[in-house]
DSSP file (Angstrom, degrees, kcal/mol; ACC not computed):
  #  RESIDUE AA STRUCTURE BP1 BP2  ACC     N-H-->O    O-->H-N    N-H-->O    O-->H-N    TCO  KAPPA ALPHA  PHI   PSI    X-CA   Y-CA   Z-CA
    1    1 A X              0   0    0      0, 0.0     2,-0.5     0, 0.0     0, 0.0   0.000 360.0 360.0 360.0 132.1  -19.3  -11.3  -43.8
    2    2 A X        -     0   0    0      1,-0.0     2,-0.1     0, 0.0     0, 0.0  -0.526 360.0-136.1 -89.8 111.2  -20.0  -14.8  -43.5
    3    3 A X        -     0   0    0     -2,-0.5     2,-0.3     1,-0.0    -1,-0.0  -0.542  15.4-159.1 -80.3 161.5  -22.5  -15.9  -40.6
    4    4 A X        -     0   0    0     -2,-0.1     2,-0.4     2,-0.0    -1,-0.0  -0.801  15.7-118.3-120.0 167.4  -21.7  -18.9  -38.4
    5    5 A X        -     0   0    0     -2,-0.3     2,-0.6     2,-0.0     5,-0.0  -0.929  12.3-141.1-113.4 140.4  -24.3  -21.2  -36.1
    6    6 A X        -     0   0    0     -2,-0.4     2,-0.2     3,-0.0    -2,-0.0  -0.942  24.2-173.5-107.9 106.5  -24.0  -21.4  -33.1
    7    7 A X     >> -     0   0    0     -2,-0.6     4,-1.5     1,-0.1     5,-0.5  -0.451  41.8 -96.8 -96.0 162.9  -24.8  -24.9  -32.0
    8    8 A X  H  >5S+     0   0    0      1,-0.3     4,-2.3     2,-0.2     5,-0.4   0.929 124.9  55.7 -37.6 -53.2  -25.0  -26.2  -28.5
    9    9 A X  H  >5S+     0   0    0      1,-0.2     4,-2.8     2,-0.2    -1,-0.3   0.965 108.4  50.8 -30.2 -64.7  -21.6  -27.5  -28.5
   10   10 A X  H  >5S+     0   0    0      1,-0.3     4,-2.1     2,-0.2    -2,-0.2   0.785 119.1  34.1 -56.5 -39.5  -20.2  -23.9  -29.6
   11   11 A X  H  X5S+     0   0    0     -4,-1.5     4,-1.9    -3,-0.3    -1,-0.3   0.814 113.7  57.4-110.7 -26.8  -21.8  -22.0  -27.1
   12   12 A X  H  X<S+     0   0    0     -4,-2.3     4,-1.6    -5,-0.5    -2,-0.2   0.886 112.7  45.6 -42.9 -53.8  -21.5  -24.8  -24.5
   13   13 A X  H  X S+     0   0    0     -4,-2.8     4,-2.8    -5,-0.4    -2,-0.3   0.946 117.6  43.9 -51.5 -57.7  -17.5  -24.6  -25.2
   14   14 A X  H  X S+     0   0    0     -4,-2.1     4,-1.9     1,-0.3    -3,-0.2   0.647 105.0  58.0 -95.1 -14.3  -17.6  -21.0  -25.0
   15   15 A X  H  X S+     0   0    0     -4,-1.9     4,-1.1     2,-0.1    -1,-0.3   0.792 114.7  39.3 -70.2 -44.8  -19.8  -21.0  -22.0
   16   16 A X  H  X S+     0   0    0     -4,-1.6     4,-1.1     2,-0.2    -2,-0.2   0.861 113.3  61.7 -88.6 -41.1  -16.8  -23.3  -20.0
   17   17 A X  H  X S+     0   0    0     -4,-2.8     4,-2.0    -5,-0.2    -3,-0.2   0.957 106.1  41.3  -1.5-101.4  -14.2  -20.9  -21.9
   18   18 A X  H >X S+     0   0    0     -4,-1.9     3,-2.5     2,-0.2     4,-0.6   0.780 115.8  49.2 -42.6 -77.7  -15.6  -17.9  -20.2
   19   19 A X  H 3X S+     0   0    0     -4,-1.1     4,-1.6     1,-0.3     3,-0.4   0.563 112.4  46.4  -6.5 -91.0  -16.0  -19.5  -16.5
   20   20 A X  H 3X S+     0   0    0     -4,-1.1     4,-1.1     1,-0.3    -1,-0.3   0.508 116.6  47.6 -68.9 -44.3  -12.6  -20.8  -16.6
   21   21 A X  H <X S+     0   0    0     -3,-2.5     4,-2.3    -4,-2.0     3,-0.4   0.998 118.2  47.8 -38.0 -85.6  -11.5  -16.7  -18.1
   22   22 A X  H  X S+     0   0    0     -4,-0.6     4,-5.1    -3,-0.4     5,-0.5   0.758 110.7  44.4  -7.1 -82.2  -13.5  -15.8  -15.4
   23   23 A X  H  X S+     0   0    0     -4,-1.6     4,-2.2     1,-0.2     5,-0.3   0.888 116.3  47.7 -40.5 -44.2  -12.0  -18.1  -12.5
   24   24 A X  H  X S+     0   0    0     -4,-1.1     4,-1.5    -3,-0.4    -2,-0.3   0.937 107.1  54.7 -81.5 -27.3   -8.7  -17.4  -13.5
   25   25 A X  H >X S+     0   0    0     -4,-2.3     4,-1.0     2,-0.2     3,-0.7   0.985 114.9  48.3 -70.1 -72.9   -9.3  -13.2  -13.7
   26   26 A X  H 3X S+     0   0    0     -4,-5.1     4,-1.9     1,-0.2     3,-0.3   0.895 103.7  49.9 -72.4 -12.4  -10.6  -13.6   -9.9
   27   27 A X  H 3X S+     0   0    0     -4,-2.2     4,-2.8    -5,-0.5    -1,-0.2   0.959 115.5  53.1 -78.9 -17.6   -8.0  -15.6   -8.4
   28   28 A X  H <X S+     0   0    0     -4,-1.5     4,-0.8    -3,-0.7    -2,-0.2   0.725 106.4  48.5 -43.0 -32.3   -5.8  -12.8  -10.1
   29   29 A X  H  X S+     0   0    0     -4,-1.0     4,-3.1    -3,-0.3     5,-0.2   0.684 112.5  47.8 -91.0 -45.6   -7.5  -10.1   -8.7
   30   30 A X  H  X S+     0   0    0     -4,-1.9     4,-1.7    -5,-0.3     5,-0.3   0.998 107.8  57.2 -72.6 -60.9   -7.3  -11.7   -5.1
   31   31 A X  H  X S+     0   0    0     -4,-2.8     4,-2.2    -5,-0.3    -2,-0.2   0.802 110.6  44.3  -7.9 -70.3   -3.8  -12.3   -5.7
   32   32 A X  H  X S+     0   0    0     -4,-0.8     4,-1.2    -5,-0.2     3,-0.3   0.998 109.3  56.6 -40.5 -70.7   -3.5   -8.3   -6.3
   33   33 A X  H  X S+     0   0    0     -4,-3.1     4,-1.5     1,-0.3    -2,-0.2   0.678 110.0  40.7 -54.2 -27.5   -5.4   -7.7   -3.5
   34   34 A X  H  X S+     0   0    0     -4,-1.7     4,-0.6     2,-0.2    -1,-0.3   0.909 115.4  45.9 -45.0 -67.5   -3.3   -9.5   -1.1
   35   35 A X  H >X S+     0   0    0     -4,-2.2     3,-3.9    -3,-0.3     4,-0.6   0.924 119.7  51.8 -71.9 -81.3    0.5   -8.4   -2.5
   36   36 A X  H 3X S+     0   0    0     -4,-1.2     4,-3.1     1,-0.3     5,-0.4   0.608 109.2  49.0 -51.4 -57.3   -1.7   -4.6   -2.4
   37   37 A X  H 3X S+     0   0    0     -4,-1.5     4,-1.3     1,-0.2    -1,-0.3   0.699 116.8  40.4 -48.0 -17.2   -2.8   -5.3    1.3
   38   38 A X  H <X S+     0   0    0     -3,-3.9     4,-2.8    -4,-0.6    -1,-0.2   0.805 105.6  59.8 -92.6 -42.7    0.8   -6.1    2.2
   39   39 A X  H  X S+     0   0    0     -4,-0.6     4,-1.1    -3,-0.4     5,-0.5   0.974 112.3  44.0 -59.3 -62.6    2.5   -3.4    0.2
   40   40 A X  H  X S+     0   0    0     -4,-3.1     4,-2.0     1,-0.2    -2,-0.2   0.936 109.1  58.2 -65.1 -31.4    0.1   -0.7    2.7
   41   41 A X  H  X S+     0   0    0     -4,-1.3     4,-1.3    -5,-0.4     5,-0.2   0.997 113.2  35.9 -56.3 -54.1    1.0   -2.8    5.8
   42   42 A X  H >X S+     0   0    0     -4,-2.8     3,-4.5     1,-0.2     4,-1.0   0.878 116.8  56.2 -53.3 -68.4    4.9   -2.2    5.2
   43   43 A X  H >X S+     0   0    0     -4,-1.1     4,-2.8     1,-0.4     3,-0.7   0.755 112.2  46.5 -44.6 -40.1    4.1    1.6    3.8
   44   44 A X  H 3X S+     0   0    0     -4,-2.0     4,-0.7    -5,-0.5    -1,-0.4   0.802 113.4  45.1 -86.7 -17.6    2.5    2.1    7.0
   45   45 A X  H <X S+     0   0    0     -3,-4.5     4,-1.3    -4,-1.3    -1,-0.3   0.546 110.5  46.6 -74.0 -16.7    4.8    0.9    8.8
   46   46 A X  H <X S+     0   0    0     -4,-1.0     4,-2.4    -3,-0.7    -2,-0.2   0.794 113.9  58.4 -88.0 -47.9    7.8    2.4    7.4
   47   47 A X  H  < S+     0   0    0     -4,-2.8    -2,-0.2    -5,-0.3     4,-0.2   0.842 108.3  42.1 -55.8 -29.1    5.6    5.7    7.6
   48   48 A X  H >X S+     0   0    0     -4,-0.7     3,-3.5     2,-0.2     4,-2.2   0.977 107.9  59.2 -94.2 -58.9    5.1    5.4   11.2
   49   49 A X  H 3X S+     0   0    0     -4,-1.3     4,-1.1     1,-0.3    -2,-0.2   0.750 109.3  49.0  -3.4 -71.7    8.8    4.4   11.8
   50   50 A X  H 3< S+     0   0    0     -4,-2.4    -1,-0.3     1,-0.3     4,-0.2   0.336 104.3  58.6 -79.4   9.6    9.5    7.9   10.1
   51   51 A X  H X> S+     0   0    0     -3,-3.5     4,-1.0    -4,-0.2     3,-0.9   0.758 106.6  53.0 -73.8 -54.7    7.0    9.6   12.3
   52   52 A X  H 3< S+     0   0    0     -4,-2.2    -2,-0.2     1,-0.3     4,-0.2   0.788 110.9  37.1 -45.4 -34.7    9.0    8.5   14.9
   53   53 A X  T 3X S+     0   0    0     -4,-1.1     4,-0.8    -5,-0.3    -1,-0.3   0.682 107.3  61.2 -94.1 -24.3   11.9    9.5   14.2
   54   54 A X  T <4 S+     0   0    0     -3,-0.9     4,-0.4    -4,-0.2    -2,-0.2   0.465 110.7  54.5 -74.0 -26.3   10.9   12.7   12.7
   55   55 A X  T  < S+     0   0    0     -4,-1.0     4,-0.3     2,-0.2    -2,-0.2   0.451 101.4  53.0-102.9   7.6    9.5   13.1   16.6
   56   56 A X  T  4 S+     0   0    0     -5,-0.2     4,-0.3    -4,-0.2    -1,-0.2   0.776 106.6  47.6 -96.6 -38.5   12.4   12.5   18.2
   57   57 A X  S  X S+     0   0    0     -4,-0.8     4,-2.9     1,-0.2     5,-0.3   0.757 111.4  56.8 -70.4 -13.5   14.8   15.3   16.3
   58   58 A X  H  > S+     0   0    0     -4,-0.4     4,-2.8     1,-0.3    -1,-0.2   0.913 111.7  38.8-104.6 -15.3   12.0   17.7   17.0
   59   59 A X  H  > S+     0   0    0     -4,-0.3     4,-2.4     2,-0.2    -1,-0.3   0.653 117.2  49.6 -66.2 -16.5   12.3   16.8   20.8
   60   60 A X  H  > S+     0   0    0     -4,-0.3     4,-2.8     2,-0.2     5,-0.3   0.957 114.1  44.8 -76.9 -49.6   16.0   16.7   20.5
   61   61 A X  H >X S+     0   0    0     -4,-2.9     4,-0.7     1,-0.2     3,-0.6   0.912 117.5  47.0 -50.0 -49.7   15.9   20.3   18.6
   62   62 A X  H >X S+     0   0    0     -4,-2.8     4,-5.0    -5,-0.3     3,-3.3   0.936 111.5  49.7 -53.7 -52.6   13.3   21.3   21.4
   63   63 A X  H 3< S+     0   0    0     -4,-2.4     4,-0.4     1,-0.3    -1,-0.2   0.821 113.9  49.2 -27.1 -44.4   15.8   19.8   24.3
   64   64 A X  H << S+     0   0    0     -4,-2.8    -1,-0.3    -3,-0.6    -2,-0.2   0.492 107.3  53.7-100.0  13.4   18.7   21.8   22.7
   65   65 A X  H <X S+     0   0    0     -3,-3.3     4,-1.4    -4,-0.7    -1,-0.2   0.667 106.1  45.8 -76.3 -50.4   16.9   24.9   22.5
   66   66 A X  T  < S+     0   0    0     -4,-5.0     4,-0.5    -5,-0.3    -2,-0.2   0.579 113.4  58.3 -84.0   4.3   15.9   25.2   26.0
   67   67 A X  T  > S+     0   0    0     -4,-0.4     4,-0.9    -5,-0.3    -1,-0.2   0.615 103.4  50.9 -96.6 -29.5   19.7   24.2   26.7
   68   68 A X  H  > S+     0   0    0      2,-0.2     4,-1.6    -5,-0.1     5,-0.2   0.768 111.0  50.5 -78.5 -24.0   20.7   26.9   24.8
   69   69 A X  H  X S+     0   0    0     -4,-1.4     4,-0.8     1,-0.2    -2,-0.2   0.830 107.2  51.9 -55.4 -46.9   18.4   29.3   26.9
   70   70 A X  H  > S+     0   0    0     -4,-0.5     4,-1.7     1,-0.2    -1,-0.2   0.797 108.6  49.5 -82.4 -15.5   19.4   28.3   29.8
   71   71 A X  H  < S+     0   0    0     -4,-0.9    -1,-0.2     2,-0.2    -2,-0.2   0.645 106.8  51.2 -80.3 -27.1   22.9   28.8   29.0
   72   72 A X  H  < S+     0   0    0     -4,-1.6    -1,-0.1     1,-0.2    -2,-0.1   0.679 112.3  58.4 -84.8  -7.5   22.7   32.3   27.7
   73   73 A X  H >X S+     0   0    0     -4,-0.8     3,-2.1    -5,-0.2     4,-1.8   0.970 106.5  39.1 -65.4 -58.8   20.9   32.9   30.8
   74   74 A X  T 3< S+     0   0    0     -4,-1.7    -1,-0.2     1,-0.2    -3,-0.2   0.635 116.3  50.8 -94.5   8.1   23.0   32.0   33.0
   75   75 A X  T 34 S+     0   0    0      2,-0.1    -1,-0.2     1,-0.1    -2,-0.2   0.265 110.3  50.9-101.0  26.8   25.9   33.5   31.2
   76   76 A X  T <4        0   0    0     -3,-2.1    -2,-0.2     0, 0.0    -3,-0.2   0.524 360.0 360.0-133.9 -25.3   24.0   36.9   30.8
   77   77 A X     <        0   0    0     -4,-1.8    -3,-0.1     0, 0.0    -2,-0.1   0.678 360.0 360.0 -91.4 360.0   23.3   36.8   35.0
């Protein structure tokens, strides 16, 4: 395997290389980290939207339970 030197130029180059890697990897990462903060705002919102609504049949169910109570009641007096 054949060695190279690495003269100040090369490693100067490869030193503004990396940065530039570097730079461009985090504004990617914040990018992510954005669209990912935005995806959990909707999910959470969509989630509490189906809590709601999930708390509303279980009041309806209750509603039409105790309407069916009261009915066999007062067809049983």
């Amino acid at each position: 395997m054949e060695r190279s030197a690495w003269t100040d130029e090369r490693l100067s180059n490869l030193a503004a290389t990396l940065d530039m890697s570097i730079k461009l990897l985090r504004e990617e990462v914040h990018t992510l980290r954005e669209e990912m903060r935005q995806d959990f705002r909707d999910l959470r919102a969509d989630l509490s939207a189906c809590q709601r609504q999930i708390a509303q049949i279980g009041w309806a169910l209750a509603a039409a339970l105790i309407g069916a109570i009261i009915a066999l009641i007062v067809a049983l007096a």
